[in-house]
MARZADO-207610 format. One record per residue (C-alpha): residue in one letter; x, y, z. Coordinates in steps of 0.1 Angstrom, whole numbers, plus 5000, padded with zeros to 4 digits. Layout:
REM residues N
aXYZ ...
REM end
This chain:
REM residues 960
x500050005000 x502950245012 x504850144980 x500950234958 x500750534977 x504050654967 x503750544931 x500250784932 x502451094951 x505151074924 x502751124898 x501151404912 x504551574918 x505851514886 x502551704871 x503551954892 x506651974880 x505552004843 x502852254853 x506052454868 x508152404836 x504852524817 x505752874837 x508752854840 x510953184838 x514253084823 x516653344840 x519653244823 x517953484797 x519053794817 x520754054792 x518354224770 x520854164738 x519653834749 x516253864750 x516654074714 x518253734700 x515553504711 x512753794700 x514453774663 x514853354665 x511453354676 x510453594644 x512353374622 x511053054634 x507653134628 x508553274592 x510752944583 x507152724596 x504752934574 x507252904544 x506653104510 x503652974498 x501353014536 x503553344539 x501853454505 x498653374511 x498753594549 x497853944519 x498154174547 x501354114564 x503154034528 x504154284500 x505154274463 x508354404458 x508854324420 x508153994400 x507953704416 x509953894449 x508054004482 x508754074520 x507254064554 x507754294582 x507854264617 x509454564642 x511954514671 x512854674701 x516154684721 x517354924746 x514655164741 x515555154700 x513055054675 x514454804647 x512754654616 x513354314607 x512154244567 x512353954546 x512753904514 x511853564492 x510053434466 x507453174454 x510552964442 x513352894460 x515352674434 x517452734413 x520552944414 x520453344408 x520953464376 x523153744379 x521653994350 x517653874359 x515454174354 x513554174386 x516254124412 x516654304443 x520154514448 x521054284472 x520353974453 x522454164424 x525154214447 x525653954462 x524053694445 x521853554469 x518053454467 x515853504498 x517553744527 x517253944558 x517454284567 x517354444597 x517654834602 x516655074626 x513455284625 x515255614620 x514955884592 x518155764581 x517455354578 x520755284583 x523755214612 x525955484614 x528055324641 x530655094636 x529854854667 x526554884670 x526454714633 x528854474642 x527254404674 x523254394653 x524554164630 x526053904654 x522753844669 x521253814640 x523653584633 x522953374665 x519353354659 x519553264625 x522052984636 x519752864664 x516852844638 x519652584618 x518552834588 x520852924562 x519553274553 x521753534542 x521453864566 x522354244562 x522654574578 x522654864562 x525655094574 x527355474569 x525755724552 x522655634531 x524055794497 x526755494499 x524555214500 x526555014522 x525754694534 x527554474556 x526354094560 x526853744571 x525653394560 x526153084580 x526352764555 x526852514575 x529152374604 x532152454581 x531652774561 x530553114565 x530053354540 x530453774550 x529354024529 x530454414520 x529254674498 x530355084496 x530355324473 x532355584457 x530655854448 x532956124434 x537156114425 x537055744406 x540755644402 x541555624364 x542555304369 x539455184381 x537055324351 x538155064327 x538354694328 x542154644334 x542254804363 x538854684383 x539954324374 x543054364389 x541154504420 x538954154418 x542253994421 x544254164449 x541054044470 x543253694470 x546353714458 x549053684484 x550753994470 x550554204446 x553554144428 x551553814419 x549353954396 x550854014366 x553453694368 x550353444375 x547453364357 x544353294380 x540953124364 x538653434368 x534753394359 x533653724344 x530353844330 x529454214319 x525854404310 x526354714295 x523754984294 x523455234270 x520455594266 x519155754235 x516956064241 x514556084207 x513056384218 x514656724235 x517156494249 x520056704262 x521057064257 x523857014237 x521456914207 x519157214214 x522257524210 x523557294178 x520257354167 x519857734174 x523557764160 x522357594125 x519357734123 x519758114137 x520158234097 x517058074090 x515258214120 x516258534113 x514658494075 x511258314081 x510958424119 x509958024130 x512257784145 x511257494117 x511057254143 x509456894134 x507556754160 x507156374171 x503056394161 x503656614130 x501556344115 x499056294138 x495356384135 x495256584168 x497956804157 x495857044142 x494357084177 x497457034199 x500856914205 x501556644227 x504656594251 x505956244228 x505256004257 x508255764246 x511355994255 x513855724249 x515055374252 x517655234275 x519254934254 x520754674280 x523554474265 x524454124285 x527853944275 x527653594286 x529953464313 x533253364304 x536853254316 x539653574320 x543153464333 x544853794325 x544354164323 x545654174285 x542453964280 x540254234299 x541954514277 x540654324247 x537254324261 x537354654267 x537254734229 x534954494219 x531454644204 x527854604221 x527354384188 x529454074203 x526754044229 x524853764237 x521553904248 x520154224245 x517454414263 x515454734256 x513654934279 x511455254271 x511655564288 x508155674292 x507256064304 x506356064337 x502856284325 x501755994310 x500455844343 x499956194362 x496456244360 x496356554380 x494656844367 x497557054358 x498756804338 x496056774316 x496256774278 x494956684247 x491056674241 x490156544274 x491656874291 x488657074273 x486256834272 x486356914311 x485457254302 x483157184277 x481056954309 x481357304329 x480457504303 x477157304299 x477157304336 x476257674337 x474257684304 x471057644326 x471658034335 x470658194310 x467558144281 x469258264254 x473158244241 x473158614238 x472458634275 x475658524283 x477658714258 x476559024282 x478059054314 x475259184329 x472758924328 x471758794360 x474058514363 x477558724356 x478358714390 x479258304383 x481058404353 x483458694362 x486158384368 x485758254333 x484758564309 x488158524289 x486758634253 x489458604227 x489758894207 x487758984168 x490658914154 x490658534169 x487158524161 x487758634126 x490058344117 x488158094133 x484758174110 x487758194081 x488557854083 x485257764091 x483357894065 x485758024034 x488557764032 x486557444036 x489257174031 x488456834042 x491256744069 x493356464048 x493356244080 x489456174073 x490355984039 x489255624058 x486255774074 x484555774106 x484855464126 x482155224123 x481455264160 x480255654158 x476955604142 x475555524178 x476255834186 x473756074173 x475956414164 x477456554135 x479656384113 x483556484125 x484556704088 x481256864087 x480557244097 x478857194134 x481956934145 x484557114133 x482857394151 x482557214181 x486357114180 x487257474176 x485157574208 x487357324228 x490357574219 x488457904215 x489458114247 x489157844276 x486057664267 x484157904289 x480057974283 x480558334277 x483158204252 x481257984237 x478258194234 x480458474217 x481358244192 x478158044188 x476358474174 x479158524152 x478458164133 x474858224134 x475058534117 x478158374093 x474758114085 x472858394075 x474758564052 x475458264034 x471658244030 x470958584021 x473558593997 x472558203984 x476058133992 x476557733999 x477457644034 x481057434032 x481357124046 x477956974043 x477956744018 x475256723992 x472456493998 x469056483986 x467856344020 x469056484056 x470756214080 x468356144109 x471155934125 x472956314135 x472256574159 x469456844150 x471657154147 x473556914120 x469856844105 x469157184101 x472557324085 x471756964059 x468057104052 x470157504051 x472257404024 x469357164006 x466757474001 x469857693996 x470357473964 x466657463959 x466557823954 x469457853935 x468357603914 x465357793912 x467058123900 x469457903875 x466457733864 x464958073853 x467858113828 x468657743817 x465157653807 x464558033788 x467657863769 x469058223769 x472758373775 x473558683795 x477458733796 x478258973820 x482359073818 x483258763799 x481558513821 x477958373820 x475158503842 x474558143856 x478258113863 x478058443884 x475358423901 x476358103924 x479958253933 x479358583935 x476058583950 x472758753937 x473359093954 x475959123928 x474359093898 x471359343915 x474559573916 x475359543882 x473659813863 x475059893826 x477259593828 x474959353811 x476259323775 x473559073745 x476858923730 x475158653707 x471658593695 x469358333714 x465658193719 x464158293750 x461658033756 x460558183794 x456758173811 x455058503820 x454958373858 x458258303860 x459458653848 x456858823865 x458558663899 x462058703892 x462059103888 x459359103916 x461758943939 x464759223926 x462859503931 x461159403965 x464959343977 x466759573958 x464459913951 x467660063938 x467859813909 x464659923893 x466460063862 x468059733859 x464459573864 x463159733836 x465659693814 x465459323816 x462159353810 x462459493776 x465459293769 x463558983779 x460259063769 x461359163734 x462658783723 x459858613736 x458658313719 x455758043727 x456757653726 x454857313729 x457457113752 x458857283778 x461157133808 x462056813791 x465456683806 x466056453774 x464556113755 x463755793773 x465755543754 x463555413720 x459955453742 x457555643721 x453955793731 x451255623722 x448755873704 x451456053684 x454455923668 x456956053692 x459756033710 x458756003753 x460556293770 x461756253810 x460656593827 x462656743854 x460356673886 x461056813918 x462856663948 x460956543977 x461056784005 x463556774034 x462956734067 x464656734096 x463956504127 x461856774147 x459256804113 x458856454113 x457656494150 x455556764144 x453756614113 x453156274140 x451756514164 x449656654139 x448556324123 x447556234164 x445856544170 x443356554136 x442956154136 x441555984105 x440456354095 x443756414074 x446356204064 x449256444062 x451556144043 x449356074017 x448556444015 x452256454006 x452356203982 x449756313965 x451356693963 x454756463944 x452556323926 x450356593910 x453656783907 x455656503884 x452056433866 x452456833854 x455856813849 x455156503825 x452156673808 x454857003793 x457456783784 x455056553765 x452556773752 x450656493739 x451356243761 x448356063778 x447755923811 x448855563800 x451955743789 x453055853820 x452255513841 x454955353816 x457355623828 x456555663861 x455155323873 x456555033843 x454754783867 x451454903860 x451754853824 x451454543809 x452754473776 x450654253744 x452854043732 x451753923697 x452253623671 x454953793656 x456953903691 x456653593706 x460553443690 x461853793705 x463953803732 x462453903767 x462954333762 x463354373725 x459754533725 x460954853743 x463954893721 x462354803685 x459355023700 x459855283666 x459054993646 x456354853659 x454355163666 x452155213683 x453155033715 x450654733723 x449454673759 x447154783790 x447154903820 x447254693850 x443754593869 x444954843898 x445055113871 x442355023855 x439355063882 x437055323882 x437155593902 x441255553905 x442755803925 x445755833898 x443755893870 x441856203890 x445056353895 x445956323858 x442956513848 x443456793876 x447056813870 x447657123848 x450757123822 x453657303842 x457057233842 x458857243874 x460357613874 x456657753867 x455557513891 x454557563934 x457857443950 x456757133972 x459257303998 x459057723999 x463157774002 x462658104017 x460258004047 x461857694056 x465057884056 x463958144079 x462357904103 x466357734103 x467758024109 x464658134139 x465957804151 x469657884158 x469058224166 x466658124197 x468557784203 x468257714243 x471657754261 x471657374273 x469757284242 x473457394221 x475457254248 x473956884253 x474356864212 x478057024214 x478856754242 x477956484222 x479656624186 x482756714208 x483056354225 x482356174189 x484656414172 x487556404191 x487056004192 x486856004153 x489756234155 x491855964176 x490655674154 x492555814127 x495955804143 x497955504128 x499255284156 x500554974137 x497054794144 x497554714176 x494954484190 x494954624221 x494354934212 x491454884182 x489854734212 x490155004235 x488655234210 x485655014206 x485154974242 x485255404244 x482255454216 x480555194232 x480655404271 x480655714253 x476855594237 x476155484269 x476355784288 x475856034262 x472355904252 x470856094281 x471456394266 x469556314230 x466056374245 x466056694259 x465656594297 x468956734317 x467756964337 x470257164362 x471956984391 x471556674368 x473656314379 x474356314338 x477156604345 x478956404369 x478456074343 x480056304319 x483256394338 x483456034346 x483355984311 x486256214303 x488456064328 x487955744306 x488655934277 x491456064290 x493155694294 x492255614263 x494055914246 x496855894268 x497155514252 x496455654220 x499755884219 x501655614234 x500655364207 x501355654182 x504755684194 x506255294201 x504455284161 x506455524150 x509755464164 x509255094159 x507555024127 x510354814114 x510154594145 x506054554154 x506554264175 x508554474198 x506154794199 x503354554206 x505054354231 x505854704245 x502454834246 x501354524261 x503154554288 x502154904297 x499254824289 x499154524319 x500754804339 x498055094336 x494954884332 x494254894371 x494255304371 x491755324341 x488355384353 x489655594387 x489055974391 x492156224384 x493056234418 x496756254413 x497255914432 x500155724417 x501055374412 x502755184438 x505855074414 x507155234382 x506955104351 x509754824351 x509054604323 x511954514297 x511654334263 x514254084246 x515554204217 x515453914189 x518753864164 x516753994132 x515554324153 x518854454164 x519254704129 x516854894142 x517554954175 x521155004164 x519955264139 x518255464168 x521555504182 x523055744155 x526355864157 x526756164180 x527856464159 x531056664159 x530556904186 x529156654206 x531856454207 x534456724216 x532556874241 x532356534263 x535156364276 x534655994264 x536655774297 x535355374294 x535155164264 x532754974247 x531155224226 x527955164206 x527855394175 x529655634193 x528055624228 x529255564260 x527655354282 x525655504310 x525655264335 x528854914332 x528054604357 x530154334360 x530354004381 x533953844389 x534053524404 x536753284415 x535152924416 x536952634440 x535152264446 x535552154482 x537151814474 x540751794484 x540952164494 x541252334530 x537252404523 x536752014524 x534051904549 x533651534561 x530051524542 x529951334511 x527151544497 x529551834496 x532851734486 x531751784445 x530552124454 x531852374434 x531252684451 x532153064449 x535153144472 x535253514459 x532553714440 x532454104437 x530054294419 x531154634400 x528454884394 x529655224378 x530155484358 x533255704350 x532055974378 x530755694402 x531555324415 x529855064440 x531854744447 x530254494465 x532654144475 x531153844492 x533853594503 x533453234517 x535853114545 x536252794560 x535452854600 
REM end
């Protein structure tokens, strides 16, 4: 029992005893650099358990460094000073570094290592000024990382922050240790040391046992180099610039203009703007691969040899920085005033009338003293100049609008009211009072044209009005179509007397359209009967030709009259009259003669807002009227006249085989029937009179056709009621513009602007980048989206739609900014596409996350980075980029390392020496069989430098 009951008290005090340990508070801890070492151990124990992968997936204590390279945190405290312990790794830890890989860390460059610590103190500075301390940070790191049995490379960062010195330590085992050092030299670079000789014999002296031994013995030295080299396409030093001003200061001096080509000379926008050329330059990286140098003599040779001999090469573009700095001061391009245009339209809601705001003192001036910038008449004077007088279509329009703009409803981007539009965006700054100003002028630029039957440039001729555009686009189509009307009218007056007035050597008809009819009113004494002719002209048509000249013009009375007699006095009467020429072999059928084709008129225009009212109408009379048959019937009766004086004996049958051949059917008789299907028509003279009947449509009683025929006097067309009165449709177009609402103009020049400046970008050539078609597609089809709320007439002030649209210009302004850059890579690269699009792409990755965000200024949490692999068959024309520098250049610098490429120096020379030694029979030979055929880096230094600057950075492994 006593034995039992000892048994059972053991027990319990050995529970005790673990529940102690479980608490216990190991004092052999006592020194807080202690406690510091177990703090970090413990850090790195937990990181070496989590491994990468768990590490990765923990998003908020992780961050992405560069590709395929990130680092955790964690902050330290010792003796009342704050330390931060980071690592670095990656989702891979196999494989050995490569010394010129585009995404590594300086300290993986240096040193060639792969994952690492570094530990630094919380300080402004981030670095260890004091020797000791460093010394004495590192050693426990050390420790820790030794406790942990982990194999990780650590670092302190030490002197002065400019030197980017490092010092380090990596334990590799029970028998070596590797330690790490990196400084600079910032200024005073020995000679020696700026070319290859001379820093290889520094690699050297590292482990030589004197120095005397260098030149005698020959040591295997591994040696690698990457070379890189800067071209500046574009304002790229000042040394180009003063060559320039030099060359060209006699040539200043004679046309007063530098001559200076820009980079978008050729682009669509440039009649708009210049743009800063988003590609500045390229950086051209040139990697030699690694190879075996046992003497300096060799590295001399090296020294000379040309960027051509190298194995890889790598170019890198240097983008503006404006082309991701969205804040408002930065601002170019279309999107800029597209901004102002969305204000502009903002405060349209002020006023009811445009003239309103071109008076300060309307009642809403008090919002628009900030913005009243009015450019001058002059300015104004040249804008309605190329606007209205010069008219040229802009030669980047050849292919057309992009097929994506017709679900946009605005004007057409080379007609009058765009290109309008697109001057706005530049007139003054885009302000209402601006606007307005402008908007008066072109009105009243409208009406002259008018008055003086002057045609209105850049409206194409149509005989029907697009429906698909805006209204004010509508009404400058239907503006220009009456215009022609009525000058048709007026040359129809003199064509179909068949009469010739020459007036100073030139015909009255010619005259009339350039000139304009206020001329010829003003012509008194000048009109000279120079051959004789048959006036063949109706009583009506006279009678309202001098009416109109002497209602308009009472001074031209004289001139009136004269005509009068002139006119009256050759008179003549005539059967056919308005006949515009034979229909092929068709004869009439009650006379033996030829069927004549009358001029008829044109069916009238209308714009969209006609249509609606004639709906309206037809809705507010019912059945009671028919307003579209009313219509037709009015063509009708008008083409039945027409027919009836240029066929004087024509019949109605007659006209149903000209103007409906379906309602006519033909007899075909005994001896037609071996014809072939049409020979009746042509071999109609033969067989006269034509044989056939009407149709059974034709043919009913009471048919509406056949009424019309009998009512329809015989007129032809210029004695005829115009179907469309040019003067009051005309009037009511120009009532229109005149009394246009503010926002009414503003909604329709928001969406010409946005489809113009679109169309505008569409035309730039960019290689056909795939990238970019689609990015243009994907801005017409956001641009319909939002802009359709402004088609209807229902933004009212305060409207969510305004904010929409600045949304929409940030969108626009990606898309340009993409636009420019594609513009650019296509025109530095256009004999190497693979490597503009590969380029694009690539920036295209990197800037796809800000699209869509508001111009806040924010920037992106890297830079650009991204480097493309220059292929064999590419490398002419990157070489070509890199001409040869001139020959004041090349005096005025100092040229002190070699390797030129086309007469460049290198901006930047890195090279890796190594001295390689396998543990097997060596003092660096371990017991373990895994290592003894380890071949393994005794002495590496890396060389980073320029001739005015050099970083060294040597890593030795020692046998401890």
């Amino acid at each position: 029992m006593a034995s039992s009951a000892k048994v059972e008290s053991n027990g319990e005090d050995e529970a005790l005893e673990d529940e102690e340990v479980e608490h216990f508070d190991d004092f052999t801890i006592a020194s807080t650099w202690e406690r510091f070492i177990s703090e970090i151990e413990a850090v790195c124990r937990q990181w070496m358990a989590d491994g990468p992968n768990n590490l990765l997936k923990k998003g908020s204590t992780q961050l992405e460094i560069s590709t395929n390279l990130y680092k955790v945190k964690s902050d330290l405290k010792c003796d009342n000073k704050n330390y931060s312990m980071e690592y670095y790794f990656g989702n891979s830890n196999h494989g050995k570094v490569v010394d010129w890989e585009l995404s590594l860390h300086e300290i993986q460059l240096c040193f060639g290592v792969q994952e690492f610590l570094v530990i630094a103190p919380q300080s402004i500075s981030g670095v260890i000024l004091d020797s000791p301390e460093a010394s004495k940070l590192l050693s426990a790191v050390a420790i820790a990382l030794t406790n942990c049995s982990s194999f990780w490379p650590a670092f302190v960062p030490v002197h002065d922050p400019s030197r980017k010195a490092y010092i380090g330590i990596q334990n590799m085992g029970t028998t070596f240790t590797r330690r790490f050092e990196a400084d600079r030299v910032g200024t005073q670079v020995p000679i020696k040391l700026m070319h290859l000789e001379g820093l290889y014999e520094l690699f050297v002296s590292k482990f030589a046992y004197s120095s005397a031994d260098i030149p005698t013995n020959f040591f295997k030295v591994h040696f690698t180099m990457k070379l890189t080299f800067r071209i500046l396409l574009s304002d790229d030093d000042d040394i180009r610039r003063a060559d320039a001003d030099t060359i060209e200061s006699v040539q200043e001096n004679a046309i007063g203009t530098h001559g200076k080509v820009q980079w978008d000379d050729d682009c669509p926008w440039t009649e708009w703007y210049s743009l800063e050329d988003p590609v500045k330059g390229f950086e051209l990286i040139a990697s030699w691969s690694e190879k075996m140098v046992e003497s300096s003599l060799e590295m001399a040779e090296l020294e000379n040899s040309s960027p051509h001999e190298a194995k890889k090469w790598i170019l890198f573009p240097i983008l503006s920085p404006n082309i991701t700095d969205n804040t408002i001061g930065n601002r170019v391009g279309f999107s800029s005033q597209l901004y102002l245009l969305i204000d502009a339209l903002d405060m349209s809601f002020q006023a009811q009338f445009m003239e309103d705001f071109v008076s300060v003192e309307n009642p809403g001036s008090d919002n628009l003293k900030s913005s009243t910038v009015v450019p001058p008449p002059t300015v104004i004077d040249r804008v309605l100049k190329e606007l209205f007088h010069e008219g040229k279509k802009s030669p980047y329009f050849a292919k057309g609008e992009h097929r994506n703009s017709q679900a946009i409803k605005a004007a057409p981007v080379d007609s009058l009211f765009a290109q309008f539009c697109l001057h706005v965006l530049w007139f003054g700054n885009c302000n209402i009072r601006a606007i307005a100003t402008l908007w008066v002028e072109f009105v009243r630029e409208v009406r002259w044209c008018w008055e003086e039957v002057q045609p209105l440039p850049r409206i194409p001729v149509s005989s029907s009005i697009d429906l698909s555009t805006c209204l004010i686009n509508q009404k400058l189509q239907m503006a220009k179509g009456v215009g022609i009307v009525w000058r048709s009218w007026i040359q129809g007056c003199i064509s179909s007397a068949n009469f010739s007035i020459i007036i100073n050597g030139r015909p009255l008809d010619k005259i009339i359209p350039s000139r304009g009819i206020s001329w010829l009113y003003a012509s008194r004494g000048s009109i000279n009967l120079l051959r004789s002719f048959r006036i063949v002209l109706g009583a009506r048509i006279l009678n309202l030709l001098v009416m109109r000249m002497m209602v308009q013009f009472p001074r031209t009375f004289p001139l009136c009259r004269c005509l009068v007699k002139i006119l009256m006095g050759n008179l003549t009467d005539s059967m056919r009259r308005g006949s515009a020429g034979i229909v092929g072999n068709m004869m009439l059928l009650n006379s033996y003669q030829s069927m004549h084709a009358p001029f008829t008129q044109d069916v009238p225009l209308m714009t969209e807002d006609m249509h609606e009212e004639r709906l309206q109408a037809v809705e507010a009379f019912g059945d009671s009227f028919d307003f579209s048959a009313q219509l037709e019937k009015d063509i009708l009766s008008s083409d039945m006249s027409a027919f009836k004086a240029a066929n004087p004996d024509g019949v109605f049958e007659d006209f149903i085989r000209w103007h409906s051949p379906g309602d006519w059917e033909e007899d075909s008789g005994p001896e037609d029937e071996d014809l072939p299907h049409g020979s009746a028509t042509e071999t109609s003279k033969n067989n006269w009179p034509p044989r056939g009947h009407l149709s059974k449509r034709m043919s009913e009683h009471g048919n509406l056709w056949r009424q019309l025929w009998n009512d329809a006097p015989a007129l032809p067309v210029s004695e005829q009621k115009s179907l469309l009165d040019p003067n009051r449709e005309g009037e009511k177009i120009l009532h229109y513009l005149e009394t246009l609402r503010p926002h009414q103009l503003l909604e329709q020049m928001v969406c010409t602007a946005f489809n113009a400046a679109a169309d505008t970008l569409s035309q730039t050539s960019y290689g056909g980048l795939k990238l970019m078609k689609t990015k243009m597609e994907q801005l017409y089809c956001t641009m319909a989206s939002v802009l359709k709320f402004l088609q209807g007439n229902r933004l009212s002030a305060e409207s969510e739609v305004i904010d929409d649209l600045r949304r929409l210009c940030v969108v626009f302004e990606h898309v340009e900014k993409l636009m420019a850059l594609a513009a650019s890579l296509y025109r530095k690269l256009s004999q190497a596409p693979r490597l503009s699009e590969m380029i694009f792409k690539d920036y295209y990755d990197f800037y796809l996350p800000r699209m869509g965000t508001g111009s806040s200024g924010s920037k992106f949490g890297t830079e650009f980075n991204k480097k493309q692999l220059v292929r064999n068959h590419e490398r002419g024309v990157i070489s070509s980029m890199f001409t040869p520098p001139t020959a004041s250049q090349s005096w005025r610098k100092v040229l002190s390392m070699g390797n030129l490429f086309n007469g460049h120096e290198p901006i930047l020379r890195e090279i890796v020496f190594s001295l390689r030694d396998r543990v097997n029979g060596n003092h660096y030979a371990d017991s373990t069989p895994t290592a003894r055929e380890e071949e393994i880096d005794t002495h590496r230094m890396y060389i980073n430098g320029t001739s005015n600057d050099l970083r060294v950075a040597l890593s030795v492994t020692s046998c401890d």
